[in-house]
C-alpha positions as CSV (number, residue, x, y, z in Angstrom):
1,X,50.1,-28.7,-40.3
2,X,48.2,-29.6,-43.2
3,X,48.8,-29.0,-47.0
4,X,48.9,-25.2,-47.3
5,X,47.1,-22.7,-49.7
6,X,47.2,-19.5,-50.9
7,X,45.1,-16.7,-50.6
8,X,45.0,-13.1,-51.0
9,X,42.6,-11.3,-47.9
10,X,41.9,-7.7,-47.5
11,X,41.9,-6.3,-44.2
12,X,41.4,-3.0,-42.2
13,X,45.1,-1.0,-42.8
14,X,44.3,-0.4,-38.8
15,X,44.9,-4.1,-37.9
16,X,47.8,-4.3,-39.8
17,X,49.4,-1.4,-37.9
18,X,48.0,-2.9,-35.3
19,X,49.7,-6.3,-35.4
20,X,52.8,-4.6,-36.8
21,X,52.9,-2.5,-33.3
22,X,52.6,-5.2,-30.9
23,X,54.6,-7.3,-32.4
24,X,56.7,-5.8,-34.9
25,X,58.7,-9.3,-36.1
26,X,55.1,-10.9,-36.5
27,X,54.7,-13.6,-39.5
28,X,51.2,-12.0,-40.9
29,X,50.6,-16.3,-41.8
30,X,50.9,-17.0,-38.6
31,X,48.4,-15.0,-37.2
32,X,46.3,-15.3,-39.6
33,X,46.2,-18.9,-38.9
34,X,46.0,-18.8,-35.6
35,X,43.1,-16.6,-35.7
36,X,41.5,-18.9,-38.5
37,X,41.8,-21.8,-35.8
38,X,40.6,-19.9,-32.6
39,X,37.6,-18.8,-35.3
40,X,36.9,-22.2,-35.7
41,X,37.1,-23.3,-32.8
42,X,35.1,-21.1,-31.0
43,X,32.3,-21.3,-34.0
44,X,32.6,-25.2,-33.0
45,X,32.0,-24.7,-29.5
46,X,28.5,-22.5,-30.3
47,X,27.5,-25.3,-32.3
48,X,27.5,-27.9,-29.6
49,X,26.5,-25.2,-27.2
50,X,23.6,-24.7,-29.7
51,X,22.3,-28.4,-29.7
52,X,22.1,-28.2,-25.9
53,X,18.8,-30.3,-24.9
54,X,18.0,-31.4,-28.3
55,X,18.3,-34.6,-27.5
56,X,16.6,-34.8,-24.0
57,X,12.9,-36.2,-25.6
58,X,15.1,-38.8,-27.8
59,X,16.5,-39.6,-24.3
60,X,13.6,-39.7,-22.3
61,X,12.0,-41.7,-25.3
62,X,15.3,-44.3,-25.7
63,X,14.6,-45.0,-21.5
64,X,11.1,-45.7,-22.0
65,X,12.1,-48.2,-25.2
66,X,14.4,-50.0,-23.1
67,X,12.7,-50.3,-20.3
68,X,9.3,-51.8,-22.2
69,X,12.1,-54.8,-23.8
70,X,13.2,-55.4,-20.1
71,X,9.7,-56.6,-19.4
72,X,8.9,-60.4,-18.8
73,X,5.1,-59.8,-20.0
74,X,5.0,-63.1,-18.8
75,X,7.6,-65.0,-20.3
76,X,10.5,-67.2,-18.7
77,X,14.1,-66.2,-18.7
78,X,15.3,-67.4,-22.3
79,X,11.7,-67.9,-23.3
80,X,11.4,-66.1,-27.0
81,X,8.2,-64.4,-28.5
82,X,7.5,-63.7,-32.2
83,X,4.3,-61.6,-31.7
């Protein structure tokens, strides 16, 4: 665990008494932490789920890039152009 910080949250009195029920020895921290990190990690996993086929034209374009360099045009092996 990181450096940690303080802060005061208000929450529903209902999720309180809710936490409090199922598990009456809860550390409030603890949870909130935990739900902090599931948060982000699920908010994470949108994000990448989000970018889904954003990058298939740079693929398709990278292919057709590398595939024009493997071209002779011409040349021998170890031969070097300028133009």
């Amino acid at each position: 665990m990181g450096n940690l910080i303080r802060k005061t949250i208000t929450i529903d009195d209902k999720i309180y008494k809710n936490i409090k029920r199922i598990n009456p020895k809860a550390n409030f921290s603890d949870i909130v932490r935990k739900a902090l990190s599931e948060y982000i990690e699920n908010m994470n996993i949108q994000e990448a789920l989000n970018l889904k086929g954003t990058w298939q034209n740079d693929i398709e374009d990278s292919v057709k890039f590398v595939d024009e360099l493997r071209k002779d045009n011409g040349r021998q092996i170890g031969e070097w152009s300028n133009s």
